[in-house]
Structure formats: C-alpha cells, structure tokens
C-alpha positions in Angstrom: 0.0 0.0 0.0 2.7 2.0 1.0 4.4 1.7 -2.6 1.5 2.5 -4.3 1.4 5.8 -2.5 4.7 6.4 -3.4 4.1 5.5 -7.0 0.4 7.8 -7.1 2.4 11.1 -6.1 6.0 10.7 -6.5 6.1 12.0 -2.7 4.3 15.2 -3.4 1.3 15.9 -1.0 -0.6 17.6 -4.1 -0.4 15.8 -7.7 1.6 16.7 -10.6 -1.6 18.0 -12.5 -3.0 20.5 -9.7 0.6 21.9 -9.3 0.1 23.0 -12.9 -3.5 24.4 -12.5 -2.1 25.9 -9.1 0.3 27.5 -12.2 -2.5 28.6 -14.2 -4.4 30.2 -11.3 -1.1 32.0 -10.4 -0.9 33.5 -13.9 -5.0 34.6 -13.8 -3.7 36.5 -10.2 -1.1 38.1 -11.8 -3.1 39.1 -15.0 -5.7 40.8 -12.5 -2.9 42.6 -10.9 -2.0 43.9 -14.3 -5.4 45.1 -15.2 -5.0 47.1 -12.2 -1.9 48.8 -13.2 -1.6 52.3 -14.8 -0.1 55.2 -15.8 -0.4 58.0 -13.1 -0.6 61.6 -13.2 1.6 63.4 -15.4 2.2 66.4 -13.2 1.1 66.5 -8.9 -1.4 69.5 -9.8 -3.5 67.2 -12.2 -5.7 64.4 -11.3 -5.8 61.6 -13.6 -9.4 60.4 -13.4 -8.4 56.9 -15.8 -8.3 55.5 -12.2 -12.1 55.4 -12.3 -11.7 53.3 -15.5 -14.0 50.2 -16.1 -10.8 48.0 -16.3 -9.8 49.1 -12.7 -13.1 49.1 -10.7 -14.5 46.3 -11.8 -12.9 44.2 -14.6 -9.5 43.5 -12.6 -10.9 42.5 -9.1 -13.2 40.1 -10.7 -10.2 38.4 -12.4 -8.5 38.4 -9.3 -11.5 36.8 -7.4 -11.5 34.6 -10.6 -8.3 33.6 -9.9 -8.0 33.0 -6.5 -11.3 30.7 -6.6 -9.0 28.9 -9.6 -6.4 28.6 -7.0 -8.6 27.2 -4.0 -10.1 24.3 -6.9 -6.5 23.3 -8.1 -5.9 22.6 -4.4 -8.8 21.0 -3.4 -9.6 18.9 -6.7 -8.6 15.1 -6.6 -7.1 13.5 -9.9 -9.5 11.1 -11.8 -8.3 7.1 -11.1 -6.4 5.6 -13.8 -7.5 1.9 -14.2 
C-alpha cells in the first residue's frame, strides 16, 4: 500500500496535475494585478481620473477573485483514477 502511495504522487502531497493548474491560477492573479496597473498623473497639480476606469473598478478585481477561486479548486480537486 505503502508503494502505491509512493508510485500515485511521487512524494508530493498535491499531484503533478493540480501543481500546474495551481500554475494557471497564479498566472490569472497576476493578469488581475496587471489590469489594475496604470499610468499615473503626469504632473502633482492634475488628477488623472483613468483610475475610475472600467478596467480598474471592476474588470481586474473580478479576475482576481477569478483567480483565487482557480487557486482554492486546483488545491482541493482530486485527480480522476487511472485503471
């Protein structure tokens, strides 16, 4: 029993295939985080009012929330059995 542990996970206490959709949830974080970026003001005395933008209120959190919830399912999710 022991070996077939072994043999399942290759010692790893998540499998090879949520470590890559833990990869994929990582990259759909990032790519919210990115969304949120922006060019600021170009002088103090000037407010840039781009950081009302669609793409910043509501677009980028929602990809972030996206990809956290990605995250959480890679985690949790159990392989399918191989017979």
């Amino acid at each position: 029993m022991v070996e077939e542990r072994k043999s399942k996970n290759d010692g790893f206490p998540v499998p090879r295939d949520n470590y890559k959709m833990m990869l994929i949830g990582f990259g759909i974080i990032v790519l919210g985080f990115v969304l949120m970026m922006g060019k600021g003001a170009d002088s103090p005395d000037s407010f840039n009012y781009d950081i009302f933008s669609f793409r910043r209120i509501t677009l980028a959190p929602v990809v972030v929330l996206l990809g956290f919830g990605f995250m959480f399912w890679a985690i949790l999710r159990r392989p399918k059995k191989k017979e």
